[in-house]
Structure formats: structure tokens, C-alpha cells
C-alpha positions in Angstrom: 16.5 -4.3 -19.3 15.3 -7.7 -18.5 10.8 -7.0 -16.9 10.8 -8.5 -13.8 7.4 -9.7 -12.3 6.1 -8.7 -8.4 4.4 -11.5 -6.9 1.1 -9.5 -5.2 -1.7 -11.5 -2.6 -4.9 -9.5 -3.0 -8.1 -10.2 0.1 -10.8 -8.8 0.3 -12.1 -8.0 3.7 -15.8 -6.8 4.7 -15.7 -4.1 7.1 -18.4 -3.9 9.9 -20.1 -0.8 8.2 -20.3 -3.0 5.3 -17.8 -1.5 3.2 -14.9 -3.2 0.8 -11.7 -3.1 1.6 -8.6 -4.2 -0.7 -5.6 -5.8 1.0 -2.8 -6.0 -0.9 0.7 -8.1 -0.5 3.3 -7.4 -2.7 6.2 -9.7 -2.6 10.2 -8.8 -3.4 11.2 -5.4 -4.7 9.1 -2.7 -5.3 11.7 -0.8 -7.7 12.0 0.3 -11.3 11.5 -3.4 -12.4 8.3 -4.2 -10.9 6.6 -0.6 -9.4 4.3 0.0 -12.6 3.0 -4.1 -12.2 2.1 -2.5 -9.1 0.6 0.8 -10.4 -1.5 -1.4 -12.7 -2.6 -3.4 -9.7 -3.6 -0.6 -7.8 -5.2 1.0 -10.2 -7.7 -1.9 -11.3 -8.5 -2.4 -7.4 -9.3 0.8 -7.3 -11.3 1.6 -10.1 -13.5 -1.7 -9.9 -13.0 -3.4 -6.7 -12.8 -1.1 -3.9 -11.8 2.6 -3.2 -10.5 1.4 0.0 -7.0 -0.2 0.2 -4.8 -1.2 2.8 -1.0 -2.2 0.9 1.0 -4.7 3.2 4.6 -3.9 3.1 5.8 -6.7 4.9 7.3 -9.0 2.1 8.7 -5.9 0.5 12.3 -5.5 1.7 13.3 -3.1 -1.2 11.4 -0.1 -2.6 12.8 2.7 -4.7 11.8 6.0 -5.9 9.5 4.2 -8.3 7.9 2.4 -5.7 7.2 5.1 -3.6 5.7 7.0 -7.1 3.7 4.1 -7.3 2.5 4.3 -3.7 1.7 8.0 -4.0 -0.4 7.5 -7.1 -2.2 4.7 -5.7 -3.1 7.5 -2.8 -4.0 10.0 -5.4 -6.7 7.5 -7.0 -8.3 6.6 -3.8 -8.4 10.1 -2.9 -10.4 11.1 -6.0 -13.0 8.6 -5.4 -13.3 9.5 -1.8 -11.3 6.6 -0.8 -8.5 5.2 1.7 -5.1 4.4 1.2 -3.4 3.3 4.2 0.0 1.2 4.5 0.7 -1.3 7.6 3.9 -4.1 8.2 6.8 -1.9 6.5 9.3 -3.9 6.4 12.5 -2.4 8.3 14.6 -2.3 5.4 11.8 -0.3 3.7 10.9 1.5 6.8 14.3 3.9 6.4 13.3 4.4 2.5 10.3 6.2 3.6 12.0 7.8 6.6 14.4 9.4 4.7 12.4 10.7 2.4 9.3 11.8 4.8 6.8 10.0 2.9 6.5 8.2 6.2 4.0 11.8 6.9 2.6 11.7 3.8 0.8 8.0 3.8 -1.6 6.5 6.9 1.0 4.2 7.9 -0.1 1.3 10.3 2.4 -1.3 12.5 -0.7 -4.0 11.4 -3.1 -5.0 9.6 -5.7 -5.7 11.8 -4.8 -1.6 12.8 -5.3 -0.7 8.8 -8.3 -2.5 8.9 -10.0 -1.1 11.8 -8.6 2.2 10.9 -7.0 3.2 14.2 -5.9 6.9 14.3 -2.6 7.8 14.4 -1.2 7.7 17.8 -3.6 5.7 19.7 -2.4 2.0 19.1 1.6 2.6 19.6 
């Protein structure tokens, strides 16, 4: 099976208590090809950048089981060092993927950045 790579933008914002967050922006599919590039990614953000992390879905128009897995372990790291994990901009054709399979109650998921960022609660910004 022929590795395929996931094109990923990484910022870094400064919140206004000071602390780091990760913003990443994969690009493409997040599938079996490409969703341990991305498991790798999160992991080093997490372990020596930032326990916070917002993921940007919105160049991702595919994602599989193996992306969600990737997702959910992602959650599970920042969790363990007290973290955040929140997702905004799901694409629509992603949005059903996580729908489907209720992870959509399972992740923080935003409709924007700027609402990961500022870590709007649930329910307030719609």
C-alpha cells in the first residue's frame, strides 16, 4: 500500500491568561493513509509544545475510522496532561462521519476557530 503524506499548518496562539495553544490544519484525507502522520503530529504537539489543541477540520473533506482513532487519542493525551482538545470548521462532508457515529458528543466541537480559541461553551455561540 502506496504511504501517502497529510499536508498539516501548525500556529501557535497566546491566549489572554497566557497560556499556549496548538492549532492545527490538516489538509486532504484523514484515513488509513495519512491518520498515524497525524497521531505522530499530535502527539509531539502535545508532549512538547502545548497540552492545549484546537484541530481545524476544514480542509479535511474525508476522515475514516482511523482518523477519528487518531482524533480520540489525540483527546486522551491532552486529557492526561490536564489539557484541551477541541475541534472547530468540520467540513460537511466530515461533519456526517462524526454524526453517524456520535463522536460528534464525544469531542468539544466548535463552528470556528476564533470560538475554539476563546473556548466558548457549548450552546451559547449557535
Amino acid at each position: 500500500m502506496e504511504q501517502k503524506t497529510i499536508h498539516m499548518e501548525q500556529k501557535n496562539y497566546t491566549a489572554q491568561d497566557g497560556t499556549n495553544v496548538i492549532v492545527l490544519t490538516p489538509t486532504g484525507r484523514l484515513d488509513i493513509t495519512t491518520a498515524w502522520q497525524f497521531r505522530l503530529k499530535l502527539q509531539e504537539c502535545i508532549s512538547k509544545l502545548s497540552r492545549h489543541v484546537v484541530v481545524n477540520l476544514g480542509q479535511v473533506n474525508f476522515i475514516d475510522s482511523s482518523g477519528l482513532t487518531s482524533l480520540v487519542a489525540g483527546m486522551r493525551d491532552a486529557d492526561k496532561v490536564k489539557g484541551s482538545f477541541r475541534i472547530c470548521n468540520v467540513h460537511p462532508e466530515a461533519r456526517l462521519v462524526f454524526e453517524v457515529t456520535m463522536m460528534d458528543s464525544v469531542f468539544e466541537i466548535f463552528e470556528t476557530e476564533e470560538e475554539a480559541l476563546e473556548g466558548v461553551p457549548r450552546g451559547i455561540a449557535s
